[in-house]
C-alpha atoms as a printed R data frame, in Angstrom:
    type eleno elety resid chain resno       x      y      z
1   ATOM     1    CA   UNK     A     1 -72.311 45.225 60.003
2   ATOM     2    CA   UNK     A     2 -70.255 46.657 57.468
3   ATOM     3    CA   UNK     A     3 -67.081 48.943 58.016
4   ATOM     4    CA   UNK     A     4 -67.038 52.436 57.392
5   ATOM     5    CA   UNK     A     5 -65.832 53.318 54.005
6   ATOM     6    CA   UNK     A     6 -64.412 56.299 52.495
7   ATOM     7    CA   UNK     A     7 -63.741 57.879 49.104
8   ATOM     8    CA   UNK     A     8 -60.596 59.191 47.659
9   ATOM     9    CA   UNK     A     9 -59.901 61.178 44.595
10  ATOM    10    CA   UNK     A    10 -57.124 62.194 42.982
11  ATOM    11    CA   UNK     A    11 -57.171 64.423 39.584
12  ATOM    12    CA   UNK     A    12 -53.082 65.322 38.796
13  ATOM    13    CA   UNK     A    13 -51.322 66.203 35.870
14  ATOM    14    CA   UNK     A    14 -50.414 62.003 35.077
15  ATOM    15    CA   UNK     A    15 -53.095 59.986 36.536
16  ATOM    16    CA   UNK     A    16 -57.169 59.928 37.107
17  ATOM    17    CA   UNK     A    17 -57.447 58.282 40.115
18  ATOM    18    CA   UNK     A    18 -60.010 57.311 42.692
19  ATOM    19    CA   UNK     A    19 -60.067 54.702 46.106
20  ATOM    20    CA   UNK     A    20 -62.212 53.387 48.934
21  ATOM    21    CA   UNK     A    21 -60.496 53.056 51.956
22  ATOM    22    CA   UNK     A    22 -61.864 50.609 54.454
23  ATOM    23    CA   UNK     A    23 -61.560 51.461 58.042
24  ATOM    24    CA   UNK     A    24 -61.441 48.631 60.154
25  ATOM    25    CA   UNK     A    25 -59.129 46.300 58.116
26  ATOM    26    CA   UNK     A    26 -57.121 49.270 56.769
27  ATOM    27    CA   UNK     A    27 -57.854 47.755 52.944
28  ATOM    28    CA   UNK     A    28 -57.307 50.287 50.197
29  ATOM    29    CA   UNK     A    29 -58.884 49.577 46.578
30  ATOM    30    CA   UNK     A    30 -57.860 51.858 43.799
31  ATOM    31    CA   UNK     A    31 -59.060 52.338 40.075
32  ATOM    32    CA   UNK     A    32 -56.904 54.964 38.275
33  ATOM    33    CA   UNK     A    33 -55.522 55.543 34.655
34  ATOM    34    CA   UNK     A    34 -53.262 57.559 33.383
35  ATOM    35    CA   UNK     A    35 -54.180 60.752 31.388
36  ATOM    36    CA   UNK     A    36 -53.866 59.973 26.936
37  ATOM    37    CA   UNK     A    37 -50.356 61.532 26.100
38  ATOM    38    CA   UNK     A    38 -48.812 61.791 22.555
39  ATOM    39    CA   UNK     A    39 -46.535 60.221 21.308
40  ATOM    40    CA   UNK     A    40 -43.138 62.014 21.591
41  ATOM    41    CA   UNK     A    41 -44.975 65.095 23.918
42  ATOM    42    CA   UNK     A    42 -43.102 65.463 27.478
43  ATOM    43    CA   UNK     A    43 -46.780 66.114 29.247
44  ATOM    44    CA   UNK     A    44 -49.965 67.177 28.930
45  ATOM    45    CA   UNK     A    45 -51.727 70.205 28.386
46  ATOM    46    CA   UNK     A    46 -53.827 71.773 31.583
47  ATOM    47    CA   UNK     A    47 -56.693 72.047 28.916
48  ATOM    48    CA   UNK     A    48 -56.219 68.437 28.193
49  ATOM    49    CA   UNK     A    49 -55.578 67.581 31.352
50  ATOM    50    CA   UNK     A    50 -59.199 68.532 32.592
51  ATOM    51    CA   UNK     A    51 -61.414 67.653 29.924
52  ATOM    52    CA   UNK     A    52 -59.475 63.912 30.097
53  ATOM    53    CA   UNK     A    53 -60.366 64.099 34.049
54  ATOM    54    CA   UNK     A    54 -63.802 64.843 33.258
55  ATOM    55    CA   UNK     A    55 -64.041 62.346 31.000
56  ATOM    56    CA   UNK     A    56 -62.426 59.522 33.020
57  ATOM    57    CA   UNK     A    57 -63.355 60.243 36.707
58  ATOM    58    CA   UNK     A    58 -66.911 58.834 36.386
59  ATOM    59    CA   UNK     A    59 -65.982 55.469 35.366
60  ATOM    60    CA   UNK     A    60 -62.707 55.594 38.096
61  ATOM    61    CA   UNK     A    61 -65.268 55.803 40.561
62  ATOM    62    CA   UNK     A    62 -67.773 53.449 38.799
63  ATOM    63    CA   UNK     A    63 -64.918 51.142 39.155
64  ATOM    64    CA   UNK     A    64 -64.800 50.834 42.709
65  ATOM    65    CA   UNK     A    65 -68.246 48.511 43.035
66  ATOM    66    CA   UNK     A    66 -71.011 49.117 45.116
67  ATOM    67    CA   UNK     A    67 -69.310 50.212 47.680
68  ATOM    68    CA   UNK     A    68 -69.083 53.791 47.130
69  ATOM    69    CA   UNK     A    69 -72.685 54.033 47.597
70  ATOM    70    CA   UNK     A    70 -72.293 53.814 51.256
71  ATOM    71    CA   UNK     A    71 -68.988 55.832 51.644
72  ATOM    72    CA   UNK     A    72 -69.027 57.602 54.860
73  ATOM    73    CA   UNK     A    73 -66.994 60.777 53.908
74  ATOM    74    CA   UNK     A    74 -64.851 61.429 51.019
75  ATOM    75    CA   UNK     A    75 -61.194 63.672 50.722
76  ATOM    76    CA   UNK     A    76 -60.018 65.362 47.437
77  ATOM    77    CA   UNK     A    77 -57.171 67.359 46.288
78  ATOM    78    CA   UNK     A    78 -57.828 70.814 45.217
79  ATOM    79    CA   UNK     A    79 -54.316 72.223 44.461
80  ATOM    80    CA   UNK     A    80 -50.650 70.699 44.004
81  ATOM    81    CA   UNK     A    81 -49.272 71.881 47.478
82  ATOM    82    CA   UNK     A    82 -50.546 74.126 50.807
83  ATOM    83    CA   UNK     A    83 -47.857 76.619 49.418
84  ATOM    84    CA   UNK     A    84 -49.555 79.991 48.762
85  ATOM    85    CA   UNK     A    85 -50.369 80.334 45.145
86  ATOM    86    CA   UNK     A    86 -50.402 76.383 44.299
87  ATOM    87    CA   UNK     A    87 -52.766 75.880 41.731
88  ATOM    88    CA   UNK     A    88 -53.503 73.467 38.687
89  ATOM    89    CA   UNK     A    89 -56.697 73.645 36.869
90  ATOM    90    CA   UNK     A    90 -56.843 70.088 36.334
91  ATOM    91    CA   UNK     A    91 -57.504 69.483 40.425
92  ATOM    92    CA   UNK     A    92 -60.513 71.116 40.151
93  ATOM    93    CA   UNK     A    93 -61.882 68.411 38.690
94  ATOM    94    CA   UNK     A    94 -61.817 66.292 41.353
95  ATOM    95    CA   UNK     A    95 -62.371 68.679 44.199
96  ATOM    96    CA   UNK     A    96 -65.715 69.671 42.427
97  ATOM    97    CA   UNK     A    97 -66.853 66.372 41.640
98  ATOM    98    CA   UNK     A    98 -66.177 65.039 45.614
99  ATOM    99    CA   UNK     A    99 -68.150 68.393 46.625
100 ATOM   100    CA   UNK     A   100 -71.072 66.838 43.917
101 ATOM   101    CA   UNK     A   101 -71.344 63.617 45.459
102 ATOM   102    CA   UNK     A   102 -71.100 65.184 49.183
103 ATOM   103    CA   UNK     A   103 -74.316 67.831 48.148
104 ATOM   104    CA   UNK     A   104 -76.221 64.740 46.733
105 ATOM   105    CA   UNK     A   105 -75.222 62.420 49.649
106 ATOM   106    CA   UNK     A   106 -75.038 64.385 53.023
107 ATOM   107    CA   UNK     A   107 -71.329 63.226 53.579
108 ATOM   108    CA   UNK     A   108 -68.832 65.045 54.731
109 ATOM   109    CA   UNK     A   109 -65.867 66.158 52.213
110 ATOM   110    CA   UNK     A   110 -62.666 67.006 53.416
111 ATOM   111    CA   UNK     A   111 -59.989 69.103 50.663
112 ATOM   112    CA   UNK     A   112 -56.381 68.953 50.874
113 ATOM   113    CA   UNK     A   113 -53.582 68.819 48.591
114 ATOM   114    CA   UNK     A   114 -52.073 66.592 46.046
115 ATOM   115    CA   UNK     A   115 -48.107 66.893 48.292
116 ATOM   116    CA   UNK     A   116 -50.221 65.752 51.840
117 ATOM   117    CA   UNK     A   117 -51.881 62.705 49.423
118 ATOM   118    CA   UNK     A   118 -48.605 61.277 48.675
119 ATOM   119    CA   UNK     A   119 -47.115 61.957 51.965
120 ATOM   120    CA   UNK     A   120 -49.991 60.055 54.088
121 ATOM   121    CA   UNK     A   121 -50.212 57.210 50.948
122 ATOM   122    CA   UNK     A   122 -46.534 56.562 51.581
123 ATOM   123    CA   UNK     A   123 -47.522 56.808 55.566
124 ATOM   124    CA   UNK     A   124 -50.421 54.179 55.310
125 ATOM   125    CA   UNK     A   125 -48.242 51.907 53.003
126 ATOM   126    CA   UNK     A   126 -45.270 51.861 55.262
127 ATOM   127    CA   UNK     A   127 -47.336 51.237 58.106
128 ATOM   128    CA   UNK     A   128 -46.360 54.718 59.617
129 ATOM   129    CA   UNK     A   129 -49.567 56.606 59.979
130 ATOM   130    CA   UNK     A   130 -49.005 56.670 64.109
131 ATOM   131    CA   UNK     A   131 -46.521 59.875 63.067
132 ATOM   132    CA   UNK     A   132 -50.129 61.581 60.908
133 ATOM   133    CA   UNK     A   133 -51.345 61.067 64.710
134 ATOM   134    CA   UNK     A   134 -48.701 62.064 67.344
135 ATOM   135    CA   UNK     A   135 -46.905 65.445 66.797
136 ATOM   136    CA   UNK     A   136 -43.549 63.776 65.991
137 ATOM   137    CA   UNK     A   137 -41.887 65.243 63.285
138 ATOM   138    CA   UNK     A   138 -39.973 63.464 60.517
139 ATOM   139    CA   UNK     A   139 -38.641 64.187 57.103
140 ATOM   140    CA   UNK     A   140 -40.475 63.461 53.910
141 ATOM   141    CA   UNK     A   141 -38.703 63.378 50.105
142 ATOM   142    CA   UNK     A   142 -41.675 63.950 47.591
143 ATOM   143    CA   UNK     A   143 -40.286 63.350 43.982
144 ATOM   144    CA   UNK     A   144 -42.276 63.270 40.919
145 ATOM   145    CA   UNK     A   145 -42.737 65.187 37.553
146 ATOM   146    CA   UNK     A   146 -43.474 68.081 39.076
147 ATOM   147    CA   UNK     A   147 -42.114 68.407 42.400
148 ATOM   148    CA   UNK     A   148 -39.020 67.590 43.855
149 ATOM   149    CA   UNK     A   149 -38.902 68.679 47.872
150 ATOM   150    CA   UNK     A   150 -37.056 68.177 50.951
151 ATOM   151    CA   UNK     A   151 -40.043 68.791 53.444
152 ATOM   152    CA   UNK     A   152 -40.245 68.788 57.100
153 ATOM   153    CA   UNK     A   153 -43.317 67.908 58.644
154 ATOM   154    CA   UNK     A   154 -44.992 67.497 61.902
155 ATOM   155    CA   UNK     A   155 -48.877 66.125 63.013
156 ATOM   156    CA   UNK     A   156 -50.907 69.285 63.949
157 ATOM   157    CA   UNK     A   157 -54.130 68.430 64.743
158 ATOM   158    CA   UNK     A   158 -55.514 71.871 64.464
159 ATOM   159    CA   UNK     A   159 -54.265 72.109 61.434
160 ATOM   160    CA   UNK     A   160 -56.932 71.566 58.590
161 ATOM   161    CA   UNK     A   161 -54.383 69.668 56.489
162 ATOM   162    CA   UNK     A   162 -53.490 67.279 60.012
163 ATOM   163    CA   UNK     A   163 -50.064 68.115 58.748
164 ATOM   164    CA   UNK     A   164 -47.925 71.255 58.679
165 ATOM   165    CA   UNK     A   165 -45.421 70.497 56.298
166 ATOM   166    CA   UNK     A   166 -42.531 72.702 55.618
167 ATOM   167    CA   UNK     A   167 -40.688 72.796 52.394
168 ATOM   168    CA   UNK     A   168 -36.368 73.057 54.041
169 ATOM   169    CA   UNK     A   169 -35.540 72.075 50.589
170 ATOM   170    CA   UNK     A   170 -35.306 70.162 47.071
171 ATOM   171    CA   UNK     A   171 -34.603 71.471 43.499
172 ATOM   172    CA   UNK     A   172 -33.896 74.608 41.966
173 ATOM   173    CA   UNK     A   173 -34.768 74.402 39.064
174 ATOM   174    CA   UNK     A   174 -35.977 70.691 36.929
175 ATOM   175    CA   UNK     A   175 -37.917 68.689 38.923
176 ATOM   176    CA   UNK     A   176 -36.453 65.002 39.241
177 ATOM   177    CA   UNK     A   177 -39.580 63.282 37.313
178 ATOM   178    CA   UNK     A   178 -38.846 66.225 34.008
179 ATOM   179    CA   UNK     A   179 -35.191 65.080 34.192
180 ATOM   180    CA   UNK     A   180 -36.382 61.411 33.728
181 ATOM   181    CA   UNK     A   181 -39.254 61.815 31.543
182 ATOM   182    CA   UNK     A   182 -37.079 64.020 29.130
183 ATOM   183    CA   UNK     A   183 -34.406 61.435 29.030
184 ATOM   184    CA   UNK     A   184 -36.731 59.013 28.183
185 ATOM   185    CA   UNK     A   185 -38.330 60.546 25.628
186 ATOM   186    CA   UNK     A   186 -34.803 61.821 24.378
187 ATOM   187    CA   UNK     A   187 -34.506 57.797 24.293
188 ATOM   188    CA   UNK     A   188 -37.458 57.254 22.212
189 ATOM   189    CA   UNK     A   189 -39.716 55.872 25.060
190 ATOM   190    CA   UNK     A   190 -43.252 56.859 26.213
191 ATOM   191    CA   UNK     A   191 -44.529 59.050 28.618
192 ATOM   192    CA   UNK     A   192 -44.317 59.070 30.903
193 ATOM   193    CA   UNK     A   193 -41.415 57.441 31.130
194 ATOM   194    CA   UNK     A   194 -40.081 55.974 34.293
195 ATOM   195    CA   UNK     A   195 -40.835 52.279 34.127
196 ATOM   196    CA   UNK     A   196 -39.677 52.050 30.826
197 ATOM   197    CA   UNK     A   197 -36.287 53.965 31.824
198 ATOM   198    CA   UNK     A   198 -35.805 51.593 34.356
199 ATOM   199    CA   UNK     A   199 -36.124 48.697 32.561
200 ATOM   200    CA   UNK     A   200 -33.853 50.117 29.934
201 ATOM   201    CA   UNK     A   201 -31.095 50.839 32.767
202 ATOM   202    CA   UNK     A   202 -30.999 47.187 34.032
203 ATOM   203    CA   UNK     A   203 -27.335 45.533 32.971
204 ATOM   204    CA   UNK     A   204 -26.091 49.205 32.982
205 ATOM   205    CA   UNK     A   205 -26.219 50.247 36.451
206 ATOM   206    CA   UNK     A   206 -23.147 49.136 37.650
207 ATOM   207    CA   UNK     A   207 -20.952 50.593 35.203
208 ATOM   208    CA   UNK     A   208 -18.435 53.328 35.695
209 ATOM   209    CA   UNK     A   209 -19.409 56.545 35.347
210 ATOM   210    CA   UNK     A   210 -19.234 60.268 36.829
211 ATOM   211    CA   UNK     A   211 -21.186 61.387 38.774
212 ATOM   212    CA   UNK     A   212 -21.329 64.937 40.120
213 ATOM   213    CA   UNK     A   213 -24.478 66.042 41.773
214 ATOM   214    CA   UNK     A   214 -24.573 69.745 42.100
215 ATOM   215    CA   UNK     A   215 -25.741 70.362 45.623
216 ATOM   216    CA   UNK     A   216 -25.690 72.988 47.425
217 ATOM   217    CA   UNK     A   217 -26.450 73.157 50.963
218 ATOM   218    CA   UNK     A   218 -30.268 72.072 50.459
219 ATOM   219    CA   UNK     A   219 -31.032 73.047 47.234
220 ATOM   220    CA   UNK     A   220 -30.041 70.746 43.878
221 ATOM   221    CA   UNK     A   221 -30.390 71.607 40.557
222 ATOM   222    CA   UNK     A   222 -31.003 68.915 37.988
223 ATOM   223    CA   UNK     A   223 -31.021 70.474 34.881
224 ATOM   224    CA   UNK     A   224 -27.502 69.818 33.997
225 ATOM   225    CA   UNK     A   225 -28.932 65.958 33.768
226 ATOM   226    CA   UNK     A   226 -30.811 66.393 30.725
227 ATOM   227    CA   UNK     A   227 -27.861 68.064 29.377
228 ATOM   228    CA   UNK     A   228 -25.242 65.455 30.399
229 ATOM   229    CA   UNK     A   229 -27.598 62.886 28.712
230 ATOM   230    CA   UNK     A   230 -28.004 64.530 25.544
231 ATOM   231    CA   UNK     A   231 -24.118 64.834 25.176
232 ATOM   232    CA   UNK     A   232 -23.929 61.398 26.053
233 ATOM   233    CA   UNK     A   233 -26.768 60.244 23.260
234 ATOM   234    CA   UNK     A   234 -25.300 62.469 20.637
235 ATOM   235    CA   UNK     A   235 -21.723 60.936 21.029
236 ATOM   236    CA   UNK     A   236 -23.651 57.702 20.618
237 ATOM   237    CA   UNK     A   237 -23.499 56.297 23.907
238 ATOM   238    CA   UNK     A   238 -25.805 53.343 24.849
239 ATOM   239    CA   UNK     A   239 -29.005 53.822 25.470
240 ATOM   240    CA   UNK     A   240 -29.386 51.733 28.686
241 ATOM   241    CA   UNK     A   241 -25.937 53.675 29.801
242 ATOM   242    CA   UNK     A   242 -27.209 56.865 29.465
243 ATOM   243    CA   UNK     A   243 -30.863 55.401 31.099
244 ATOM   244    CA   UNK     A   244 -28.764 54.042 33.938
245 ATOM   245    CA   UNK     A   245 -26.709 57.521 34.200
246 ATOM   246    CA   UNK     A   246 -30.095 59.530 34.428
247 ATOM   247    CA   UNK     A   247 -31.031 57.204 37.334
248 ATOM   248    CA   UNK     A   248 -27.770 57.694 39.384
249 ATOM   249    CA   UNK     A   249 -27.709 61.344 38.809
250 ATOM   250    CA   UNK     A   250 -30.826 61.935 40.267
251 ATOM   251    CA   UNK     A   251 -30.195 58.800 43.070
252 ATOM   252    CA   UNK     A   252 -26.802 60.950 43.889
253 ATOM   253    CA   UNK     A   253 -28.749 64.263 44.247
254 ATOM   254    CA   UNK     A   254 -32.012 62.955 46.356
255 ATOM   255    CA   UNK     A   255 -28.884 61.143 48.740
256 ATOM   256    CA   UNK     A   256 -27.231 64.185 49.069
257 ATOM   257    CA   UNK     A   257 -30.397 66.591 49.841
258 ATOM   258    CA   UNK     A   258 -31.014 63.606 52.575
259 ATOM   259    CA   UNK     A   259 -27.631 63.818 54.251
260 ATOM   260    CA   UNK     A   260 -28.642 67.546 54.464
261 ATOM   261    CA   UNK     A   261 -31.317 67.295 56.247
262 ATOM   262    CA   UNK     A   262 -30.310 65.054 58.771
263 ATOM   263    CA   UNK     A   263 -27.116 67.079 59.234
264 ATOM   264    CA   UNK     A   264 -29.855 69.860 59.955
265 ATOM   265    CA   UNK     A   265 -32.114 68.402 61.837
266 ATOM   266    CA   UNK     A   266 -30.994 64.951 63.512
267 ATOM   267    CA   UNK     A   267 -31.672 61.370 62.467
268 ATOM   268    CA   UNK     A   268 -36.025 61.214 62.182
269 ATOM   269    CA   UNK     A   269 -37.632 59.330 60.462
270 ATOM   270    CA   UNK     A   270 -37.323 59.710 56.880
271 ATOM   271    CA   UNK     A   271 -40.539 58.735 54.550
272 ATOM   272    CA   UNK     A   272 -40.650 58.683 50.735
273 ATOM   273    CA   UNK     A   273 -43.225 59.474 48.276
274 ATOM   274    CA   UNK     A   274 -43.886 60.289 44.689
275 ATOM   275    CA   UNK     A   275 -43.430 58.415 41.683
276 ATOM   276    CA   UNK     A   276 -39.590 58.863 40.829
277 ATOM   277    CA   UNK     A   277 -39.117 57.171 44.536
278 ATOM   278    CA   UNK     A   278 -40.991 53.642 42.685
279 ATOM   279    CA   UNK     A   279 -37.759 53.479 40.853
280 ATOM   280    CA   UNK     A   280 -35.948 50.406 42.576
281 ATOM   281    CA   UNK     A   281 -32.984 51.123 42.290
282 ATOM   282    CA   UNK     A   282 -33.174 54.444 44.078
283 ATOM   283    CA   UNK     A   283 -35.580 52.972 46.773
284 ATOM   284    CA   UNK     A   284 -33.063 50.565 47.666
285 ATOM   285    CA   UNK     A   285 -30.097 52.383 47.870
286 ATOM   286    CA   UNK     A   286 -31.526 55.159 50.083
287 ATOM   287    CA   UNK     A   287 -33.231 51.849 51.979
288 ATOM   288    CA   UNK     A   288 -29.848 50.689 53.018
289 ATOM   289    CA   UNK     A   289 -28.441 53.992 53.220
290 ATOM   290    CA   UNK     A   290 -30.896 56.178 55.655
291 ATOM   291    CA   UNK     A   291 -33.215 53.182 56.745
292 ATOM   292    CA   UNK     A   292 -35.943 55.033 55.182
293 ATOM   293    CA   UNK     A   293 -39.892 54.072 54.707
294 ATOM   294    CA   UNK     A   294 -41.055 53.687 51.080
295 ATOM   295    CA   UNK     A   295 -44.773 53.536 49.821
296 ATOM   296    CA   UNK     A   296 -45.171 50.170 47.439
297 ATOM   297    CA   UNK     A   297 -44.502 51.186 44.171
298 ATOM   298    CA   UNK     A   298 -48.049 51.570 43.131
299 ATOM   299    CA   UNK     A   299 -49.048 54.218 45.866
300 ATOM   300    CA   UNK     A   300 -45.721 56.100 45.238
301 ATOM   301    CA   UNK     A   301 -47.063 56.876 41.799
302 ATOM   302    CA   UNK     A   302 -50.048 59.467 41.927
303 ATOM   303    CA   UNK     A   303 -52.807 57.987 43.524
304 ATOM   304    CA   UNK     A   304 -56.652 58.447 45.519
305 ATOM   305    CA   UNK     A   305 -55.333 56.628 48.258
306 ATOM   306    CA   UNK     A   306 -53.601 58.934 50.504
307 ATOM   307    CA   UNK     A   307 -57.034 61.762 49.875
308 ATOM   308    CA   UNK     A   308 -59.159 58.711 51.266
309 ATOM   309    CA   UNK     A   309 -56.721 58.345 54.459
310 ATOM   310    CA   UNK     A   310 -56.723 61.833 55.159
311 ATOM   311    CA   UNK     A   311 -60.624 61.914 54.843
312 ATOM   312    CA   UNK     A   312 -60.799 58.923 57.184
313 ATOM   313    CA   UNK     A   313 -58.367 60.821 59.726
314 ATOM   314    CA   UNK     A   314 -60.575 63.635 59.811
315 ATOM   315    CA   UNK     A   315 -63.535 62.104 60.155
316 ATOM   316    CA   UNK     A   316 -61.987 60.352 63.177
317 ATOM   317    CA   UNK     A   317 -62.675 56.729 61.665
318 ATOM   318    CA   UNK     A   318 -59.207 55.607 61.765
């Protein structure tokens, strides 16, 4: 007999994404792409952004095999957050197209948002998801292009999300992925631009440099970064320095917000998600710093994965 199967998708501002997730053996399969940018451009265009969804999402799926034929429910994201007023045209995409397949199929669909996706992905990938399940809370750093928050968050199980997740904190103003991403492209590299950064920091990030997050309380702000690296590119500084100073600045800031946090609210469990956090350097430091739980690299970027866990958990097949 074969094991239940569900269906994730994922439509964000970066990636087309969509995943089965297989029940009994816990096996995730993805097939995602990111969305056509410019060359030189720091993102993409909402308008953009849905008509390259629409144009990529059927062959994501098709991707998958056979096995979405027999998928037993599916889970989209509809919106960026559960915050009031969260909305992005290009999840619509997705949301409508899971709603599609769930009128043609008699399957249940379950809608969250893109923020509880990356939480549960990092969840399933550090072999956490018992804290989705039993009411204890834990802190969760979601860091990306375009969010960077401190959230506290708690199983509720009559909560239509399955987790009420409160936002005690994060940036001000630039979001940790649009400090990095600007860099790079400042650098000459392609969005968006976070491998490539990384790559271009190795040999660098030892050096000695200054570093002066500016925290406060539980809030950062990060867009003195892209100004400290442009002064440092226009007095003709390296280009794996100032990759490697980008890296710590935002490293030194995500620390901080963490120390926070547990200052605040005791020493849980700290999980961490989004696709700055696939940046090694900064997943090992706050590794050996906090002992916290990191999603592999490829489920920290945007990804299906986490909507198809959430569907599963809903449905009560996992």
């Amino acid at each position: 007999m074969n094991e239940p199967v569900v269906l994730g998708i994922d439509t964000s501002n970066y990636t087309c994404s969509a995943a089965l997730f297989y029940c009994d053996s816990r096996k995730a399969v993805q097939s995602k792409r990111l969305l056509c940018v410019p060359p030189g451009a720091r993102g993409v265009r909402q308008s953009s952004a849905v008509f390259e969804h629409t144009r990529l999402l059927p062959e994501m799926i098709a991707g998958l095999g056979d096995d979405v034929s027999r998928c037993a429910a599916l889970g989209a994201s509809s919106r960026p957050t559960a915050r009031e007023g969260s909305y992005m045209p290009c999840f619509l995409v997705g949301a409508g197209t899971a709603r599609s397949i769930a009128l043609a199929s008699g399957k249940q669909v379950f809608l969250s948002d893109h923020q509880h996706g990356h939480v549960l992905a990092a969840l399933y990938s550090a072999d956490k998801l018992e804290l989705a399940r039993n009411g204890s809370p834990f802190i969760a750093l979601h860091v990306s292009g375009g969010t960077t928050d401190l959230l506290l968050c708690k199983a509720d199980g009559e909560s239509d999300d399955l987790l009420k997740i409160n936002r005690i904190g994060g940036s001000s103003d630039l979001n940790a992925g649009q400090a990095v991403d600007r860099c790079g492209v400042m650098l000459g590299l392609d969005f968006p631009c976070g491998r490539e950064l990384e790559k271009l920091a190795q040999g660098y990030m030892d050096e000695k440099m200054d570093i002066r997050p500016s925290v406060k309380g539980s809030l950062c702000s990060l867009s003195g970064i892209e100004n400290q690296c442009r002064r440092l590119f226009d007095s003709g500084a390296q280009k794996g320095y100032i990759a490697a100073f980008c890296i710590r600045s935002v490293q030194a800031a995500i620390v901080r917000l963490i120390e926070q946090a547990v200052r605040e609210y005791g020493e849980l469990p700290v999980i961490c998600a989004g696709g700055v956090m696939s940046n090694s350097f900064i997943s090992d430091s706050i590794k050996k710093r906090f002992g916290a739980f990191f999603a592999d690299a490829e489920l920290s970027r945007d990804n299906a994965v986490g909507m198809a866990v959430f569907a599963a958990l809903k449905k009560g097949l996992i």
